[in-house]
C-alpha positions in Angstrom: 112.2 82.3 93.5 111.0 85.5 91.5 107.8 86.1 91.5 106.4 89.8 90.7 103.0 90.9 92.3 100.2 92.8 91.1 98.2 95.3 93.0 95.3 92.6 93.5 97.7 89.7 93.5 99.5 91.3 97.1 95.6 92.0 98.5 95.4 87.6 98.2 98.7 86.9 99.2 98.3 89.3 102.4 95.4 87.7 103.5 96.7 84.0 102.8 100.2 84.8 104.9 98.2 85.8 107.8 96.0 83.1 107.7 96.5 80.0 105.5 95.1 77.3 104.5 92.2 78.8 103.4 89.7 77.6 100.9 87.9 79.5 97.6 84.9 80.3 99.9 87.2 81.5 103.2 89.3 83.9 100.9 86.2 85.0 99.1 84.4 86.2 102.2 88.0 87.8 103.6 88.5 89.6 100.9 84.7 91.1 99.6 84.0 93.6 101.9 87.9 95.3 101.2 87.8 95.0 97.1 84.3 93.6 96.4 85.6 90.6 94.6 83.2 87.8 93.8 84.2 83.8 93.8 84.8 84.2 90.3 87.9 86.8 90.6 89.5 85.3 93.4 89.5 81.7 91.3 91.2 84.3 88.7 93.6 85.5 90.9 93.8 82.5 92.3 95.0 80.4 89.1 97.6 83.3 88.5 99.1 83.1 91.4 99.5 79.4 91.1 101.5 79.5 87.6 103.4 82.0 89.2 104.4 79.8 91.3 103.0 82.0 94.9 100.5 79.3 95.9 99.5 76.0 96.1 96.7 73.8 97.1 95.5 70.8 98.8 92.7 68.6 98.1 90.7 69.0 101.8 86.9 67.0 101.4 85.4 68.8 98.6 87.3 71.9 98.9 90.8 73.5 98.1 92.7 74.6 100.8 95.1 77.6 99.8 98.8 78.1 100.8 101.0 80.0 100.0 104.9 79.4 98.2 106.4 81.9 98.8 107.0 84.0 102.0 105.6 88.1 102.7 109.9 88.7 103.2 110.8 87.2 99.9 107.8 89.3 98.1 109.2 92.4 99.8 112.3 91.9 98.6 111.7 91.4 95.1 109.6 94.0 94.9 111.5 96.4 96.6 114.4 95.3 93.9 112.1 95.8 91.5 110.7 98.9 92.4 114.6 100.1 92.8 115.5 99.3 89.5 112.7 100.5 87.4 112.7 103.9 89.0 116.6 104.8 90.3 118.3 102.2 88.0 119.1 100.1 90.9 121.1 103.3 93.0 119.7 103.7 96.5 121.9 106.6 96.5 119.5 108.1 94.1 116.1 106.9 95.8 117.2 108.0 99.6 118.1 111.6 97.8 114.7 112.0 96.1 113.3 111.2 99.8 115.3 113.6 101.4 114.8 116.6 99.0 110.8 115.8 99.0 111.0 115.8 102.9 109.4 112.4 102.9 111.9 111.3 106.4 110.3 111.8 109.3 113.0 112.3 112.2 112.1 108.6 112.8 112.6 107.2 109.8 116.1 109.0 109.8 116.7 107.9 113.5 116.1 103.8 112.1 117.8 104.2 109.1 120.9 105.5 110.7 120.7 102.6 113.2 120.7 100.7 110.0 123.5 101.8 108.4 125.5 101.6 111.8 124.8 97.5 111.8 125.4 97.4 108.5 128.9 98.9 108.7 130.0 97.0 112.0 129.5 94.0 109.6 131.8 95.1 107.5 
């Protein structure tokens, strides 16, 4: 399933992966302090995120209870492709260069991604 994220949209679906169900009132409360959000946003958000197809609900007593659709490592992929095509027109290549010349790699991040390579090509 493809479904693409706002900024506010991944602040929700954070919160409901690491802890659903959760009704209107629960996510309210979670998420005021961080983004000051009131009942009404979050039924917003909310009501997006359901004709998106991200989350559902269930009827629990009076309230909804919250779930979400799709998983935080199927978000992360599509928005990673996304993100890869908008800016480097889908070409890693391009994006790990721009990283490199900006000295964004720590010696750690070059340490996992060369482990990740490695798998990669034993798979080949």
């Amino acid at each position: 399933m493809s479904v693409s994220l706002s900024n506010m949209e991944w602040k929700l679906m954070n919160q409901l992966w690491s802890e659903a169900p959760m009704t209107l009132m629960q996510l309210t409360r979670a998420l005021e302090a961080d983004t000051g959000w009131t009942k009404h946003t979050v039924i917003t958000m909310l009501t997006r995120l359901e004709s998106k197809g991200a989350v559902r609900w269930e009827q629990a007593g009076r309230a909804r209870e919250y779930y979400p659709v799709i998983t935080a490592e199927e978000a992360r992929r599509e928005e990673t492709a996304g993100f890869l095509d908008r800016v480097y027109g889908g070409k890693l290549g391009l994006m790990m260069s721009a990283l490199v010349e900006d000295k964004a790699l720590t010696k750690e991040d070059i340490d996992e991604l060369t482990e990740i390579l490695r798998k990669a090509g034993e798979k080949k």
